[in-house]
C-alpha positions as CSV (number, residue, x, y, z in Angstrom):
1,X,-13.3,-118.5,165.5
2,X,-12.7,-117.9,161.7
3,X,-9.5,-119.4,160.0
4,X,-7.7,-115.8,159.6
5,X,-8.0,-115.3,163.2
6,X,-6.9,-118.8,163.9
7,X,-3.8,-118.1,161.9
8,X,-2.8,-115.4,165.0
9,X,-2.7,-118.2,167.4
10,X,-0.5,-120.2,165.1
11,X,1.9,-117.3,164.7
12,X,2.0,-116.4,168.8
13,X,3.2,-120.1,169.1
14,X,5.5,-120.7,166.6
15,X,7.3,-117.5,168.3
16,X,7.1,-118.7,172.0
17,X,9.0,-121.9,170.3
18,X,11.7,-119.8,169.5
19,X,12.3,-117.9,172.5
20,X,14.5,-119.0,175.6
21,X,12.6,-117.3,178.8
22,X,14.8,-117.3,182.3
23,X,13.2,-116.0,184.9
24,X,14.5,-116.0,187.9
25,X,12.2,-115.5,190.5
26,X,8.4,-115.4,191.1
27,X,8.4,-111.9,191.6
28,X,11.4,-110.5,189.3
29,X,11.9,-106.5,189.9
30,X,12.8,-106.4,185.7
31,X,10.7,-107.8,183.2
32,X,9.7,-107.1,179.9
33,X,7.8,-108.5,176.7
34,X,7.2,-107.2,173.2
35,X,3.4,-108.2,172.5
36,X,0.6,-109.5,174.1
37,X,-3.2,-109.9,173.4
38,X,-6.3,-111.0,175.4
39,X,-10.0,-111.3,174.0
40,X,-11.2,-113.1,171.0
41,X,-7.8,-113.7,169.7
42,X,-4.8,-114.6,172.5
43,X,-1.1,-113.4,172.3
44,X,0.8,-114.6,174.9
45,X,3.7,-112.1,176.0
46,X,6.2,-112.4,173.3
47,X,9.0,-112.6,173.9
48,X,8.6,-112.4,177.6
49,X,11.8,-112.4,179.7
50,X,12.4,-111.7,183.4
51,X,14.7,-111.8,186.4
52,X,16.3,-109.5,188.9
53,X,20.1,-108.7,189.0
54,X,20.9,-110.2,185.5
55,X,21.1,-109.7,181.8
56,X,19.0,-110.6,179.3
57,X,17.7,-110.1,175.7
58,X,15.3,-112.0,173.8
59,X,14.7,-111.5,170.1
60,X,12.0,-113.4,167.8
61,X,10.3,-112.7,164.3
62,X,6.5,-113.4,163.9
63,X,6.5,-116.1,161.0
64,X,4.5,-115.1,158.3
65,X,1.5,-117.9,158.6
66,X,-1.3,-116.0,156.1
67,X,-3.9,-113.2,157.2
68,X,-3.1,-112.7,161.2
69,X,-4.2,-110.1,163.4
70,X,-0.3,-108.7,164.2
71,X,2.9,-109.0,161.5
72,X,6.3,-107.9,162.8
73,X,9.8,-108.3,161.4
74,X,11.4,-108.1,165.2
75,X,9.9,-108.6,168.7
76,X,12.8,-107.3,171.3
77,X,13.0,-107.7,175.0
78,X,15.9,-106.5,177.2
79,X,16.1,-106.3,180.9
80,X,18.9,-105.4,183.3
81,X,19.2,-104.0,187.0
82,X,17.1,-102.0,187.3
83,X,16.8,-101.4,183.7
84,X,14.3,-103.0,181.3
85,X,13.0,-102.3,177.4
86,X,11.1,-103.5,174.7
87,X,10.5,-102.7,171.0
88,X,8.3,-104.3,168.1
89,X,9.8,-103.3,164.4
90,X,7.6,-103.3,161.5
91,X,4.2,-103.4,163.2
92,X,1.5,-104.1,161.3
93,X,-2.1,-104.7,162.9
94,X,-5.0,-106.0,160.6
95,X,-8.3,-105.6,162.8
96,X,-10.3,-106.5,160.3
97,X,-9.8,-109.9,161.3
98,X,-11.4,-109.7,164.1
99,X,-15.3,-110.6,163.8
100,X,-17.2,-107.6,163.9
101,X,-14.0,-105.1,163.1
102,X,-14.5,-105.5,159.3
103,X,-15.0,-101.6,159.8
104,X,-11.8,-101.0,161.9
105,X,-8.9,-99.2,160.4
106,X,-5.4,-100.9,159.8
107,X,-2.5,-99.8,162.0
108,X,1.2,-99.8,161.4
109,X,4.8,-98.0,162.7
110,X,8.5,-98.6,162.0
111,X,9.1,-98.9,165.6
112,X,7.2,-99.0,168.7
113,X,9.3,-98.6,171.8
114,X,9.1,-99.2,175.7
115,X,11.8,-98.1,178.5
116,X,11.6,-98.4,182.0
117,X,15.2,-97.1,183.9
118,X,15.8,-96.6,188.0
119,X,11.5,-96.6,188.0
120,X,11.4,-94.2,185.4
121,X,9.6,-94.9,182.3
122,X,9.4,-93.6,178.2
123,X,8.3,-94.4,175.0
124,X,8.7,-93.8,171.5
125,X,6.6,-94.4,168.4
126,X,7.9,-94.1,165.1
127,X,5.9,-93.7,161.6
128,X,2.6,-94.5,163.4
129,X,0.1,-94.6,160.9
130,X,-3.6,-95.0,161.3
131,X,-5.5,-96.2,158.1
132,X,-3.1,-95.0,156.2
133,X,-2.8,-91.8,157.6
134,X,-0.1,-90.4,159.7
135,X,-0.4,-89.7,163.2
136,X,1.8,-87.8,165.6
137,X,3.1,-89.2,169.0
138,X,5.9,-86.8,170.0
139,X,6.5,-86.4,173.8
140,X,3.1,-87.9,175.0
141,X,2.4,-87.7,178.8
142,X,1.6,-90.7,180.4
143,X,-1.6,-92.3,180.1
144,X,-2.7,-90.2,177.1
145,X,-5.7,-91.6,175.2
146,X,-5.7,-91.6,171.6
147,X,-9.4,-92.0,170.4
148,X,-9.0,-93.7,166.9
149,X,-12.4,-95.3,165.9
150,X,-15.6,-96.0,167.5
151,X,-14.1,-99.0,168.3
152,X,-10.9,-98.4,168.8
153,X,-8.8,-96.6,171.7
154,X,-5.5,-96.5,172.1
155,X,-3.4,-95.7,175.7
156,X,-0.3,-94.1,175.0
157,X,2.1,-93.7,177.7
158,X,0.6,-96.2,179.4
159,X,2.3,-96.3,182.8
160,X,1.5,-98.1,186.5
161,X,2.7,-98.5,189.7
162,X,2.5,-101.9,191.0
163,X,1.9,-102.8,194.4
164,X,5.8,-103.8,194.6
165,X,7.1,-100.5,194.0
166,X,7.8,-101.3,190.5
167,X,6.7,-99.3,187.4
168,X,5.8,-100.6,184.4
169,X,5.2,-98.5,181.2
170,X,3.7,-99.9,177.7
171,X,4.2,-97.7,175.0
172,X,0.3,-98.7,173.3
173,X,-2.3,-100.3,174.8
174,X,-5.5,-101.3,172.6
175,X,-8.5,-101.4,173.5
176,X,-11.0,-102.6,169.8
177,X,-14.6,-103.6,170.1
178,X,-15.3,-102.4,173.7
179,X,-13.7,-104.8,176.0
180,X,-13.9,-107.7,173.6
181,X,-10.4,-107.2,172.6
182,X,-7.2,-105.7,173.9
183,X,-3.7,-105.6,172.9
184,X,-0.6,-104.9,174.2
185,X,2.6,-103.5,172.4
186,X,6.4,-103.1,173.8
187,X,5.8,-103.1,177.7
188,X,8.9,-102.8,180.1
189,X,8.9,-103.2,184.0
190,X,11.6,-101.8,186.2
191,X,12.3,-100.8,189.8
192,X,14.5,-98.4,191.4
193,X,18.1,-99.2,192.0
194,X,18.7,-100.5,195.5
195,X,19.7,-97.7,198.2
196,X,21.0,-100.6,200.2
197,X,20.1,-101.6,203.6
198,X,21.4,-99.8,206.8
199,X,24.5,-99.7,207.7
200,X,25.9,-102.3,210.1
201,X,26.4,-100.5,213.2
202,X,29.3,-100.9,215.1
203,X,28.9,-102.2,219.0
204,X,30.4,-100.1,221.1
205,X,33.5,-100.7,222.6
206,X,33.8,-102.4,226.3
207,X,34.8,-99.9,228.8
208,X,38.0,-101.8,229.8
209,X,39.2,-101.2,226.1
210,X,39.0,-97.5,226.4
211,X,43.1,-95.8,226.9
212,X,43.6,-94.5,230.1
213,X,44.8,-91.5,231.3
214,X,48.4,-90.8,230.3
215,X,48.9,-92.5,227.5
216,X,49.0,-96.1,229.4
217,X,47.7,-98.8,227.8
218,X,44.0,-99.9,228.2
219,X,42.9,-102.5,230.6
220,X,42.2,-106.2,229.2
221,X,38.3,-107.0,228.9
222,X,38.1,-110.5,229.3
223,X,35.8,-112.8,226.8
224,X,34.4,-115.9,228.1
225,X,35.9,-118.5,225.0
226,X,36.3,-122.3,224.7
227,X,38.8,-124.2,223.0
228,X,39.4,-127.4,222.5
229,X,42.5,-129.3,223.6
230,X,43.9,-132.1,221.8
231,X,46.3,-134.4,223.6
């Protein structure tokens, strides 16, 4: 792996260092995280934060450490009830890192953003520029595939049920250099607010406790008990 690309790895650490993750379960209903890669370079999920039935937000910069595959000012994760959202500001993507993307075009936006409410999701995507020039993302459906570059393919939208009933929606999901490289950006996960179980029903009343006729009172049921006696 060449030095530039080495320098991501040094910059996805240095921001996990800063972050304070609490999740609170194995399988949280909320979750979200900012930025994550897979491939020839590795981004963990940054910052990742997760846990059902509390409140939490997460903020981190990427440092500037040289040449890197990603730059950000902020990295923001947020999730609540049934609520959870993420956003990267100042996103800046230099594939030509990458060996073999020499060729790739550079990608920026002011802000990328991820929000997934009562198991409904939505994203927005400001400024998104594509070598320079702009490109429009108003209103996309879900799942929408953005065909860049013969390399690159971006998902926009990107949404998925997961086996849990939960939905999780990433506002841009990379795909550069076939499979060799993906990349993640502002991805929230959120369930439907509980219904509640059923209601508790209520046992039905002992026949003895039922008023008699003529407005006496009803007869006593009695209920086997024990009590202890102290002398």
């Amino acid at each position: 792996m060449s030095p530039r690309t080495t320098g991501v790895l040094a910059c996805a650490v240095a921001a996990g260092l800063a972050l304070t993750a609490s999740p609170a379960s194995a399988t949280p209903a909320e979750s979200a995280y900012a930025i994550a890669a897979a491939g020839l370079a590795k981004i963990p999920r940054t910052p990742s934060i997760a846990g059902p039935g509390q409140e939490s937000l997460a903020s981190v910069a990427l440092p500037d450490a040289g040449p890197s595959l990603v730059s950000a000012k902020a990295l923001n994760a947020e999730v609540k009830p049934s609520h959870a959202k993420s956003s990267v500001a100042g996103l800046a993507l230099d594939l030509g890192v990458l060996p073999g993307a020499a060729a790739l075009p550079g990608l920026s936006a002011e802000v990328v953003k991820a929000e997934c409410r009562e198991g409904k999701g939505s994203v927005s995507i400001a400024n998104l520029k594509v070598g320079g020039k702009a490109v429009k993302l108003d209103q996309v459906p879900p799942n929408t595939t953005v065909p860049l570059a013969p390399l690159l393919e971006l998902v926009v939208n990107k949404q998925a049920k997961n086996d849990d009933g939960t939905l999780t929606v990433t506002a841009v999901s990379a795909k550069l250099l076939g499979k060799a490289q993906s990349l993640d950006i502002a991805s929230a996960t959120c369930a439907k607010a509980g219904a509640g179980g059923p209601e508790p029903s209520t046992p039905p009343k002992p026949a003895g406790d039922k008023p008699q006729a003529g407005g006496k009172a009803p007869k006593p049921t009695p209920v086997p008990a024990h009590l202890d006696v102290t002398g």
